[in-house]
C-alpha positions as CSV (number, residue, x, y, z in Angstrom):
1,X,68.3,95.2,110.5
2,X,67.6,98.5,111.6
3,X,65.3,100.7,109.7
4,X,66.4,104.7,108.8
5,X,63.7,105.5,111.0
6,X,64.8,103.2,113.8
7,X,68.4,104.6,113.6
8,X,67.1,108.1,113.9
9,X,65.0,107.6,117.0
10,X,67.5,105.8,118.8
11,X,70.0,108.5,117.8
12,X,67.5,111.0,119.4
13,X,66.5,108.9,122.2
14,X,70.3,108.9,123.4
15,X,71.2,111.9,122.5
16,X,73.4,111.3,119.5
17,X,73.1,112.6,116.0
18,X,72.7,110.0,112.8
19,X,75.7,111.8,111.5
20,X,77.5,111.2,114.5
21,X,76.2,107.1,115.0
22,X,77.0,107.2,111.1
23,X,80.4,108.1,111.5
24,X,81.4,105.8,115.0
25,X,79.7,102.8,112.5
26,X,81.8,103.4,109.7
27,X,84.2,105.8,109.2
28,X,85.9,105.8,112.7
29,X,86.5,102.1,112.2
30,X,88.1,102.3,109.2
31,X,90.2,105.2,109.9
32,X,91.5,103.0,113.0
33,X,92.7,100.0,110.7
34,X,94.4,102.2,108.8
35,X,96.1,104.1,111.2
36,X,96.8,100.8,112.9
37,X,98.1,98.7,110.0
38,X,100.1,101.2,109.0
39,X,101.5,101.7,113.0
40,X,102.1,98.2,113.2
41,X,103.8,97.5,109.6
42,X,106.0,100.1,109.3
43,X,107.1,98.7,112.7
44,X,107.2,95.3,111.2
45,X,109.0,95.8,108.2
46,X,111.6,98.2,109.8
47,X,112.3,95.8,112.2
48,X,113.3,93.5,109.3
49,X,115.4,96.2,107.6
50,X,117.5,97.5,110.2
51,X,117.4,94.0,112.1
52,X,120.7,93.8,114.1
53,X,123.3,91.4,112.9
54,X,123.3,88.4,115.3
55,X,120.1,88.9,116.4
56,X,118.8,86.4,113.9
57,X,114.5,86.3,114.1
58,X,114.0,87.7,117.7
59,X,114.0,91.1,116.6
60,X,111.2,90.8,114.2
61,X,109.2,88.6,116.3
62,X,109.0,91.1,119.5
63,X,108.7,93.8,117.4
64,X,105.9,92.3,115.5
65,X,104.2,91.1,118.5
66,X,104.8,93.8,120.2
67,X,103.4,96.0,118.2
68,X,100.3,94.5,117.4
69,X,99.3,93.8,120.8
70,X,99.1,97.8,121.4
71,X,97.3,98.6,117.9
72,X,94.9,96.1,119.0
73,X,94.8,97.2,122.6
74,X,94.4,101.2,121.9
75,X,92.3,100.5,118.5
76,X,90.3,97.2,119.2
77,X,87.2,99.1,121.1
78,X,87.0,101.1,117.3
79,X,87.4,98.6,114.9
80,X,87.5,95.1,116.4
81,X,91.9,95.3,115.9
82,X,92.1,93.4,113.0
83,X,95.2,95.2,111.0
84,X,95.2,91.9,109.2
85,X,92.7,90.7,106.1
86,X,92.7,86.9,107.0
87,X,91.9,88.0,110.5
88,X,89.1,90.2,109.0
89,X,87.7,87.4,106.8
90,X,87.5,85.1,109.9
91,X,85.9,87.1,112.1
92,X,83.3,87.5,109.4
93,X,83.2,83.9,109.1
94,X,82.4,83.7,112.8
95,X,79.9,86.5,113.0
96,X,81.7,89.3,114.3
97,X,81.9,91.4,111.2
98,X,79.4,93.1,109.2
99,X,80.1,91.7,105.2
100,X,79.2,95.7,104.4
101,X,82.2,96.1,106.5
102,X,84.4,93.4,105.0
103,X,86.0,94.8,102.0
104,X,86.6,98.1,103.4
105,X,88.6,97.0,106.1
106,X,90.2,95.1,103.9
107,X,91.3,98.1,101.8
108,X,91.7,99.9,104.5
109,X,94.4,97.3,105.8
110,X,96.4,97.5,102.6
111,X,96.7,101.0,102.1
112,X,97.9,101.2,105.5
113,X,100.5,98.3,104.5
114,X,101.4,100.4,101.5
115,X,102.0,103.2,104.1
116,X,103.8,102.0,106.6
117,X,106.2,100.0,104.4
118,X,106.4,103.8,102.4
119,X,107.4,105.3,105.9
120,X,110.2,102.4,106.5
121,X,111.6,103.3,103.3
122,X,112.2,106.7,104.2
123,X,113.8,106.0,107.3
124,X,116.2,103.6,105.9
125,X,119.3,104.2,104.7
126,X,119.6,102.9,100.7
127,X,122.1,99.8,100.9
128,X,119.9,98.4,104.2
129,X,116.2,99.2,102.6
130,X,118.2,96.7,99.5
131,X,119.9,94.5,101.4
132,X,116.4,93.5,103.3
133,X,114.1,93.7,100.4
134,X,112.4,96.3,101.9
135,X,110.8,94.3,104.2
136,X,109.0,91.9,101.7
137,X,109.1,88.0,102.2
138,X,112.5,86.6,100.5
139,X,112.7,83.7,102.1
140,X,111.5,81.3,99.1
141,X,113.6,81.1,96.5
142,X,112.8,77.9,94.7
143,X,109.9,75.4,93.8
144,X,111.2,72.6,96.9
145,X,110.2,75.7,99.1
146,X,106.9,76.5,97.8
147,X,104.4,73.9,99.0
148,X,106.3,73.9,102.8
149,X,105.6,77.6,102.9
150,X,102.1,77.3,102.0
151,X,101.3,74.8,104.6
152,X,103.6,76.9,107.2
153,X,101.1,80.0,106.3
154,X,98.2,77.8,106.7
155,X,98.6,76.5,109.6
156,X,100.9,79.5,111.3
157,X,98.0,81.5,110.2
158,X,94.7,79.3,111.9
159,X,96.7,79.7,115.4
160,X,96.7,83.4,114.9
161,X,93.2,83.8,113.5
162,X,92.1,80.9,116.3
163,X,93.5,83.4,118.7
164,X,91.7,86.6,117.7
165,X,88.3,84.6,117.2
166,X,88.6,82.8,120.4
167,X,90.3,85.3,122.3
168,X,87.9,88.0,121.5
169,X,85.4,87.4,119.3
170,X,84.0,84.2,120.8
171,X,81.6,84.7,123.7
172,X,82.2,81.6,126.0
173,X,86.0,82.5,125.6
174,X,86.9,86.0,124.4
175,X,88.9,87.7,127.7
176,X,91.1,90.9,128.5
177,X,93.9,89.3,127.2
178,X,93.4,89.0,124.0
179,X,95.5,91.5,122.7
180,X,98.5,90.3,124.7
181,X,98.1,86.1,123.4
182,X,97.2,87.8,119.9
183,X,100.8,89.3,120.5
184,X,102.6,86.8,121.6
185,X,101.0,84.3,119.5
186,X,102.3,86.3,116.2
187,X,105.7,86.5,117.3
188,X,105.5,82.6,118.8
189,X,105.1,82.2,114.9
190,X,107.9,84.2,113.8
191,X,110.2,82.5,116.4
192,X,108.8,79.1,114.6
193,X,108.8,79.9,110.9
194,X,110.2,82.7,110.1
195,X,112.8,80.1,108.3
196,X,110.1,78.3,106.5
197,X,108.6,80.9,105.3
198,X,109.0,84.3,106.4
199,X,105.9,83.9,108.9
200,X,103.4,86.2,107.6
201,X,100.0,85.2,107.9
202,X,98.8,89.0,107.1
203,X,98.3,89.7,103.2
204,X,98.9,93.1,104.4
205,X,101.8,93.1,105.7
206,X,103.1,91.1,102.5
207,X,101.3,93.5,100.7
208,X,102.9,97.0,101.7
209,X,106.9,96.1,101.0
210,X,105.8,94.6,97.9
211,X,104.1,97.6,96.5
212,X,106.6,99.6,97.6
213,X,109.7,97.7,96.7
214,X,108.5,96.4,93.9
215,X,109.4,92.6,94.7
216,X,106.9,90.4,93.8
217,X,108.3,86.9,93.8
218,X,106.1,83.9,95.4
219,X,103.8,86.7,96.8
220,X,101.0,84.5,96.1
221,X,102.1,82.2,99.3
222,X,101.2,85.0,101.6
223,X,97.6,85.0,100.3
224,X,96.9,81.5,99.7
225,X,98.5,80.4,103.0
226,X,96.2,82.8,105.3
227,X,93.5,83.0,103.6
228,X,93.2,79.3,103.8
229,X,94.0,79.1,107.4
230,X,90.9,82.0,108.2
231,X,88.7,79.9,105.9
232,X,90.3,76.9,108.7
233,X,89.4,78.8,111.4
234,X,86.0,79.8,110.7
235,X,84.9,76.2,109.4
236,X,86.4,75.1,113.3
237,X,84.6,77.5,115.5
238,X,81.6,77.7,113.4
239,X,81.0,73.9,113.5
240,X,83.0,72.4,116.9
241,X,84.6,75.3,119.3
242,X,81.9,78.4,119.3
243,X,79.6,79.4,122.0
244,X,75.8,78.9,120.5
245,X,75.4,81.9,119.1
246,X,78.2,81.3,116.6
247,X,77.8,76.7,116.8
248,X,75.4,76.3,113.4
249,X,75.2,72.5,114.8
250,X,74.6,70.7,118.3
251,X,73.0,73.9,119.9
């Protein structure tokens, strides 16, 4: 860990100001996952509210994917791209986030979920902002549904958060691509269980439309679910599939 008296040399030796280091460390990388999470769930969750009759889940699932592969593409050299707290946990699992850093970005994510799911509803006409629940997950209804949504957000949830560790994060495997599979990997999800159970795997994105439209029912599936499929994900790389900086065993 660097020392204030490290930081300040280095800033002089290269020219840049510990203000300046202070706020690129920090502040810049919050203000990107809040910008971004609230780019890329107001696109989410109007997607789901004005979602075309007949269209069924393809129109959230591009627009999902489709939107976070550019938050992550024009925002990832800031902040790492995250927009997503079980994404943020498992790259901290993994290494790749400071745990200084962990909770902010976190916060950061849901304000910007609260946001962007404040900025659908004033778009949207009354009678469609009801009809969709604002965005939120209304896909369970009853108790038979609860445990199969759990275990969709679990595991729907380790393939995106295996994605962004292995994609980008991981050293032996992280490419250019990454924001593209990340992507297309979120809306491979929706395409597979939207039905089951709504396909979150962001408590952020669950988060916003809740807040804002007050609809709280079986929220705690779209925590439970991803945060056990990050805790998944980093217990995988961390003992089997990471490169040796990350592998704690067989190095």
């Amino acid at each position: 860990m660097e020392s204030k008296t490290e930081t300040f040399e280095m800033s002089v030796a290269d020219g840049v100001s510990p203000r300046a280091r202070a706020f690129e460390r920090y502040a810049q990388p919050l203000l990107a996952e809040l910008l971004g999470s609230t780019l890329f769930i107001f696109v989410g969750c109007a997607s789901v509210v004005e979602n075309v009759e007949g269209t069924g889940r393809l129109q959230p699932a591009l627009a999902h994917g489709l939107a976070l592969g550019i938050v992550i593409a024009i925002f990832g050299a800031i902040s790492g791209g995250h927009f997503n707290p079980a994404v943020s946990l498992s790259v901290y699992l993994i290494g790749g986030l400071q745990l200084t850093l962990l909770v902010p970005y976190i916060l950061a994510q849901l304000c910007g979920g609260v946001i962007g799911a404040g900025l659908t509803k004033a778009i949207s006409t009354p009678q469609t902002y009801s009809n969709a629940t604002g965005g939120a997950f209304a896909v369970v209804w009853r108790e038979a549904q609860v445990w199969p949504a759990v275990l969709a957000e679990v595991v729907m949830t380790l393939f995106l958060t295996m994605t962004v560790c292995m994609g980008a994060v991981n050293g032996q495997t992280r490419g250019l691509l990454a924001p593209l599979c990340i992507g297309l990997t979120v809306a491979a999800d929706i395409l597979a269980g939207g039905a089951v159970s709504g396909a979150c795997m962001n408590p952020a994105r669950a988060f916003g439309p809740a807040v804002v439209a007050n609809f709280w029912s079986y929220h705690w599936i779209y925590w439970a679910g991803p945060i056990a499929g990050a805790l998944l994900t980093g217990l995988f790389i961390r003992l089997l599939l990471g490169d040796r900086a990350i592998r704690i065993l067989l190095k």
